[in-house]
N, C-alpha and C positions, 0 to 999 in steps of 0.2 A: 417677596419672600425674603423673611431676615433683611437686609441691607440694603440686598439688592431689587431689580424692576425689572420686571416683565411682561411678556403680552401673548397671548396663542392667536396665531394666523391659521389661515385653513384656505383651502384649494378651492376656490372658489367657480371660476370658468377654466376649462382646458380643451384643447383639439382634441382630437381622433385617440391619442396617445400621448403620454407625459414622457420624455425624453430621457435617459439615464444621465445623459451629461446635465439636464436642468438642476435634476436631484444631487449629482457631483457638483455645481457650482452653490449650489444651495447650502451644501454640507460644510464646503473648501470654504467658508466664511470665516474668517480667524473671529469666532464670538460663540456664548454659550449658547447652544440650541440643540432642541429633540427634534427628530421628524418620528411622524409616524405614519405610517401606512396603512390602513383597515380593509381588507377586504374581504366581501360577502360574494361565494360566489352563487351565481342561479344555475338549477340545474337545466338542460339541453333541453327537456320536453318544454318546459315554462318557456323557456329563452326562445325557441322557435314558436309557438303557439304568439307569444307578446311581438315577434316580427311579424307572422303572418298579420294577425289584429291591425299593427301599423301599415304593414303597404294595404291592407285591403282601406283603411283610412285613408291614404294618399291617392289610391284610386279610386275612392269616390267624392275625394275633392277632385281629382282631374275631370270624373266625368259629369259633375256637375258643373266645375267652369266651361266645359264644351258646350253642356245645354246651356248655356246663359250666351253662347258665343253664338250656338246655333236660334235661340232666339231672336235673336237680332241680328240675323239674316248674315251671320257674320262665319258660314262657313272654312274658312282655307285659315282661319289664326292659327295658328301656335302657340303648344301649352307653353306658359312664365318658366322664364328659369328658375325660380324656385321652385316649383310644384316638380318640374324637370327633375332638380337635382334632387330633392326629399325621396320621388322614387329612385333614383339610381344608388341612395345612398341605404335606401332601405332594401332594396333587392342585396344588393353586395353585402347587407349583413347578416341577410338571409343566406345568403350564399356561406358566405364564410362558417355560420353554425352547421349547415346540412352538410357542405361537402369539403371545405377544409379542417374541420374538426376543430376550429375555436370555441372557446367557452365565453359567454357572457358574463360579467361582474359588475356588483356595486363597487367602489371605493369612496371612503374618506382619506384627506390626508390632511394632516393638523401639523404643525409648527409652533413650538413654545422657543422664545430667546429670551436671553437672560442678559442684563445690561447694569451699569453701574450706576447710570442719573437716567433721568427723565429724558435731557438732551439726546444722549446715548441710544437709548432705546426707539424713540422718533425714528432717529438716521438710520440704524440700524432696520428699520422695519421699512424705511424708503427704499433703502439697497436691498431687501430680498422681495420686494415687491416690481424693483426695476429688473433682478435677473430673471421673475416668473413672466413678466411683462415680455422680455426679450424672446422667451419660448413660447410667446404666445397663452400663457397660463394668466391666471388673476388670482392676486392674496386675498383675502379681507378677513379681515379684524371680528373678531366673534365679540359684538357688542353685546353686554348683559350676559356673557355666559364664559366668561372667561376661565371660572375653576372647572363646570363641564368641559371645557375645551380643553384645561390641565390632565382632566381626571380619563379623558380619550386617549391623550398622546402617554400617558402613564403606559410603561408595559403590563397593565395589570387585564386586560383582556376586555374592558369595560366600555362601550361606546357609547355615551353621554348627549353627542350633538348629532344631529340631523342634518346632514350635510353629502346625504348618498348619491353620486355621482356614477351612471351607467355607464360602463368599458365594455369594450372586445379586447 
């Protein structure tokens, strides 16, 4: 743009929850950059109907790996920790819509910086990728869609990339 170089980054993996300090060390960058935040929310009926759907998924992968355990004469196993955690993790978000009154959301979150050289810009995208890194988050670089990627983070209310990422 004009003189300068740029690049839009986008939220690519995150935890449970994006941390306010992440987005504070992300901003505290002495360099030009947007953030932007998108979010879609879904309403409660949807949101609980799409949990139910999933734990009833998770228990009938549980109770098909038991038939295949009880097939083979392998009664006393214990379900995988993963199959384990998937239900505990889908019960608790079940939980939290019905009885703690959370809402479910989409988000995107896009990052445009703005840099002087080519070099600049590189470093510059190493460093806000090593402090998303440090929260446990992942940048990545919106290849081939670079002005879509401008054209989200714009305040203009427009959302361009497919990048919807499910919250509590």
């Amino acid at each position: 743009m004009g003189d300068k170089y740029g690049r839009v980054l986008f939220l690519k993996e995150y935890a449970s929850y994006i941390k306010d300090s992440m987005l504070n060390e992300l901003c505290g960058l002495d360099r030009n950059l947007m953030l932007s935040i998108d979010i879609i929310p879904v309403p409660t009926d949807e949101a609980v109907r799409e949990m139910q759907n999933r734990l009833l998924g998770v228990e009938t992968n549980v109770t098909n790996w038991q038939r295949r355990q009880n097939s083979n004469n392998n009664f006393s196993a214990v379900v995988p920790y993963d199959l384990e955690q998937q239900r505990k993790e889908t019960r608790e978000m079940l939980d939290d819509l019905t009885t703690r009154d959370q809402r479910m959301l989409f988000a995107v979150v896009t990052l445009v910086h703005l840099a002087n050289t080519k070099e600049q810009l590189d470093s510059d995208t190493e460093t806000l990728q090593s402090i998303a890194r440090k929260h446990l988050c992942q940048l990545g670089t919106l290849n081939w869609q670079q002005l879509d990627g401008l054209i989200t983070a714009l305040p203009l209310g427009l959302r361009r990339i497919d990048a919807l990422r499910l919250r509590m």
